[in-house]
Backbone as CSV, one residue per row, in Angstrom:
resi,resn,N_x,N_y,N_z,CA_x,CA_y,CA_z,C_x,C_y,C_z
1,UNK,82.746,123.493,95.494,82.462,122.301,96.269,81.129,122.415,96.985
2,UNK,80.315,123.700,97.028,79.362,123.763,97.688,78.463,123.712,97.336
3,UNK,78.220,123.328,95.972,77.512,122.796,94.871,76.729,121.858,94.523
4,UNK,77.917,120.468,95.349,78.257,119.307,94.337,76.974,118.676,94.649
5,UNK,76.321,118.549,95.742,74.834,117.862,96.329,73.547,119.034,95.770
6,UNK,73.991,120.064,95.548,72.379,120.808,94.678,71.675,119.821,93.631
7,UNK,72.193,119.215,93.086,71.488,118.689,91.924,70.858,116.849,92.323
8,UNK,71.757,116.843,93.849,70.721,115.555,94.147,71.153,114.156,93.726
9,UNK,72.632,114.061,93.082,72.679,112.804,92.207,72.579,111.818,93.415
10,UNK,72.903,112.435,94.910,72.499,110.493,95.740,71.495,111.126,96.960
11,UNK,70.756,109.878,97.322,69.617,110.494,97.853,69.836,111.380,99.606
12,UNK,68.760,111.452,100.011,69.129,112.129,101.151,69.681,110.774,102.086
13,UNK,69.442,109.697,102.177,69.450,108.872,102.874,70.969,108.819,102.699
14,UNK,71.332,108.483,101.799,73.040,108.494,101.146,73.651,109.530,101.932
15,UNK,73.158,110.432,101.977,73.975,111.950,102.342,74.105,111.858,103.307
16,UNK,73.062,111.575,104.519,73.283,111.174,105.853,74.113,110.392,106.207
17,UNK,73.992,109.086,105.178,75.058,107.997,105.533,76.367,108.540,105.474
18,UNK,77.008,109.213,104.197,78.191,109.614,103.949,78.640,110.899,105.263
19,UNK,77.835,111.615,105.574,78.264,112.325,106.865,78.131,111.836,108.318
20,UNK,77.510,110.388,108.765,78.065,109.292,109.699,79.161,108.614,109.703
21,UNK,79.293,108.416,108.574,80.365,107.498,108.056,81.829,108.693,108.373
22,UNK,81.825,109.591,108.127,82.547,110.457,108.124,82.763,110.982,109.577
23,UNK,81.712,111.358,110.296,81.777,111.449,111.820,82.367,110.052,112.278
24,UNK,82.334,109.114,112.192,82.472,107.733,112.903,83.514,107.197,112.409
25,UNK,84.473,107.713,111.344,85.854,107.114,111.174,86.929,107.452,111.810
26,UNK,87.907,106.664,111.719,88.930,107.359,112.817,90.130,107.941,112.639
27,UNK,90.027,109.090,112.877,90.377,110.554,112.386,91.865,110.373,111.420
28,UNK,92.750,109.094,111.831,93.636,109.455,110.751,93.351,108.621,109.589
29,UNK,92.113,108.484,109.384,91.511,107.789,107.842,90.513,108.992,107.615
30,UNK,90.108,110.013,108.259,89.490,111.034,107.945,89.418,111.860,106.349
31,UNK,90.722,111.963,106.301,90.832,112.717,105.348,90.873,111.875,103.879
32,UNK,91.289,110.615,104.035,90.986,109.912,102.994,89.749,109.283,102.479
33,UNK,88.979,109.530,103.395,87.584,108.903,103.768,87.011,110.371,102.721
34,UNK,87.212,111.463,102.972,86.424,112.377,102.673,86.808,112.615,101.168
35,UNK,88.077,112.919,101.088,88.460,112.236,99.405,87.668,111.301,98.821
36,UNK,87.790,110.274,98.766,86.882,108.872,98.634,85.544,109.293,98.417
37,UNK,84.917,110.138,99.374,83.667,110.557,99.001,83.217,111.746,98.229
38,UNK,84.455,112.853,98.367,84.431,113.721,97.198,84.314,113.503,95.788
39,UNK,85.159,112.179,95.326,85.274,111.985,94.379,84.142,111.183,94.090
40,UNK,83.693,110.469,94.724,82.140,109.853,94.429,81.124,110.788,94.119
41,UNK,81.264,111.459,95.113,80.165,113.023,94.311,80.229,113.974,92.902
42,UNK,81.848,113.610,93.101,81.846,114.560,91.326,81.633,113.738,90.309
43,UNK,82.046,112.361,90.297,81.847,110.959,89.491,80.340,111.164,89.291
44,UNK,79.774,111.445,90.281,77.786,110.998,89.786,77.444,112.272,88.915
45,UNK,78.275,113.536,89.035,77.533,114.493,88.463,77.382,114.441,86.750
């Protein structure tokens, strides 16, 4: 998993967004939120 952003498929701007988005949800959508975005990251690779 510590991988999945080396190769860059979304930009830095994205990356920031997805770790606001992630700070700023509320905590019992947390974990589905981060799913949701896991799987968006392995989808682009």
């Amino acid at each position: 998993m510590n991988n999945m952003l080396d190769e860059q498929s979304f930009s830095n701007n994205a990356q920031v967004a997805f770790t606001l988005l992630t700070a700023a949800s509320d905590p019992d959508q947390k974990d589905i939120l981060i799913r949701l975005i896991v799987n968006l990251i392995t989808e682009a690779e």
